[in-house]
Steps between C-alpha positions, in 0.01 A plus 500: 500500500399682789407152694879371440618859643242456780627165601913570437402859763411217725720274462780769553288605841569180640849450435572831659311417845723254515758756485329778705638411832873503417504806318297663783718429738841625306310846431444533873809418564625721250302774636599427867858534396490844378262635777757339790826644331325848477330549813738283745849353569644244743609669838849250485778615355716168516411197390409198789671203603413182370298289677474057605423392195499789254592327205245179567213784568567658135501192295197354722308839417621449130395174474157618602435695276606305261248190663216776437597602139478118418154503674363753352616360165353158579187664534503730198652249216134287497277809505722635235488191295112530545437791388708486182311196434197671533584791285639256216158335561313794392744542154556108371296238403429211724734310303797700591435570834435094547882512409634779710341361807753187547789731469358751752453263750847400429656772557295556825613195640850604443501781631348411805710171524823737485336736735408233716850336492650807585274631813581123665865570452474873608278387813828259594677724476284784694510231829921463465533904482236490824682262695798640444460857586267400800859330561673821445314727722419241778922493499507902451285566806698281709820632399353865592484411833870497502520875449389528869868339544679738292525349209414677142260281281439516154309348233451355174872580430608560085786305400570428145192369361389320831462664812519408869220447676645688816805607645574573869773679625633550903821435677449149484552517119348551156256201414309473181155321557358265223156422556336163342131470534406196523158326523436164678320171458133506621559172765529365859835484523550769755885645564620244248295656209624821583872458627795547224830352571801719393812247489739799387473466109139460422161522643272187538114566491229274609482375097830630349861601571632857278792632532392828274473702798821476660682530182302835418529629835859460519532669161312756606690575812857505288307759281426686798865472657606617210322834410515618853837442506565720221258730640611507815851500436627277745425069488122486540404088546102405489386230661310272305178380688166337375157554671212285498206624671266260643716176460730354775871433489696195573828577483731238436794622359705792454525735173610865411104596420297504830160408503235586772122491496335845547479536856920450531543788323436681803851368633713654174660788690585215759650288263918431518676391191429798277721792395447740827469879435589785672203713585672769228531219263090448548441856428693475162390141350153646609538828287580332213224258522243764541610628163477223337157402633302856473410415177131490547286838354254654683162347415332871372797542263519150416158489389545851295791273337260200389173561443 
């Protein structure tokens, strides 16, 4: 009796070091919570602007996490498995166990099969999300420059379940930025691998011709149009424009969505064709924009929120 209590103590030992590190880390976390809300609080009493590629950083840091919870679990399902085998070894007969075996290592190599399945997916996934907010904030930087002009900048703009990569607004008009990321052939090709023609409807690639872009930047500019009309008060109309940093543009026809490579961008509050404003006008479309977009809590009180 006392040697089947000896071995099911251990047994239950080793399960829990599997276990130890989590649970460590939500006590001090825990812990660290109630300690920061009692001894400190964030100097900022508004909340912060969004910033290039807000919403891209938040599912790229979820997805992380998410990458290391399926690590972690890849590495504790076979020392799990092994150490219930080893304490059922210690209570069956050989018999039994002989039987048990098969199905443990059946259900190892399912679960690490899934897990395995689903890291390769996630890791796809992880290098889209990277190019495209390297995308974003190569485009965001370059845009900032145009604040030196005048014009009012802003980020990573909420719509209705999307948002808007960035919107700029100056006399020359109110144009709302979509960015597309997007990665090219490894090749000796030169310009040619790296030049997209823009023949007014859709966008031909190197190795494929979408017109997705367009069509959701020029949605996403009527959405615009729309809400700052009605918060402006008076006919608000967006210009629809699509960015694509690193790429050159042929241009070879004409469309209602512009499309210019990063460096262009620096020519926006240069650009004819768009609704002009009046330097009042700025001022207002601005205002409203900066509501919308200081969405983002201060880090200290953010964390207090979370953890």
């Amino acid at each position: 009796m006392n040697i089947l209590l000896n071995q099911a103590a251990m047994m239950a030992i080793l399960i829990a070091i599997c276990w130890v590190g989590p649970l460590t880390a939500v006590v001090f976390l825990r812990l660290r919570k109630r300690r920061a809300r009692a001894a400190r609080r964030s100097p900022l009493k508004e909340n912060l602007l969004r910033e290039p590629g807000h919403t891209l950083r938040a599912r790229l840091e979820e997805l992380r996490s998410d990458v290391h919870g399926s690590i972690y679990e890849a590495t504790a399902v076979p020392l799990i498995l092994a150490v219930t085998a080893f304490g059922q070894a210690q209570v069956v007969s050989a018999a039994t166990l002989k039987m048990a075996v098969p199905v443990y290592v059946a259900m190892g190599i399912s679960a690490l099969g899934y897990l395995g399945v689903k890291l390769w997916k996630d890791g796809a996934t992880l290098d889209d999300l990277r190019t495209g907010y390297d995308a974003e904030v190569a485009v965001g930087q370059e845009l900032n420059r145009l604040m030196l002009q005048g014009a009012a900048v802003f980020h990573d703009v909420p719509g209705d379940n999307f948002n808007i990569d960035h919107v700029v607004v100056c006399t020359a008009g109110v144009f709302a930025v979509e960015t597309k990321g997007r990665t090219k052939r490894n090749g000796k090709g030169g310009t040619a691998e790296a030049t997209v023609e823009y023949d007014g409807v859709s966008l031909k690639f190197p190795t494929y011709t979408t017109r997705e872009p367009i069509e959701q930047s020029s949605r996403q500019a009527a959405w615009l149009s729309r809400w700052l009309t009605s918060a402006v008060g008076s006919p608000v109309r967006a210009q629809a424009v699509v960015a694509l940093p690193g790429w050159f543009v042929r241009r070879t026809g004409r469309g209602g969505v512009w499309v210019y490579s990063g460096k262009e961008l620096v020519g926006l509050p240069r650009a004819y064709g768009a609704q002009q404003l009046a330097s009042r006008d700025v001022q207002r479309v601005a205002h409203q924009l900066e509501q919308r977009c200081r969405t983002v809590a201060p880090m200290l009180v953010d964390v207090e929120k979370v953890i």
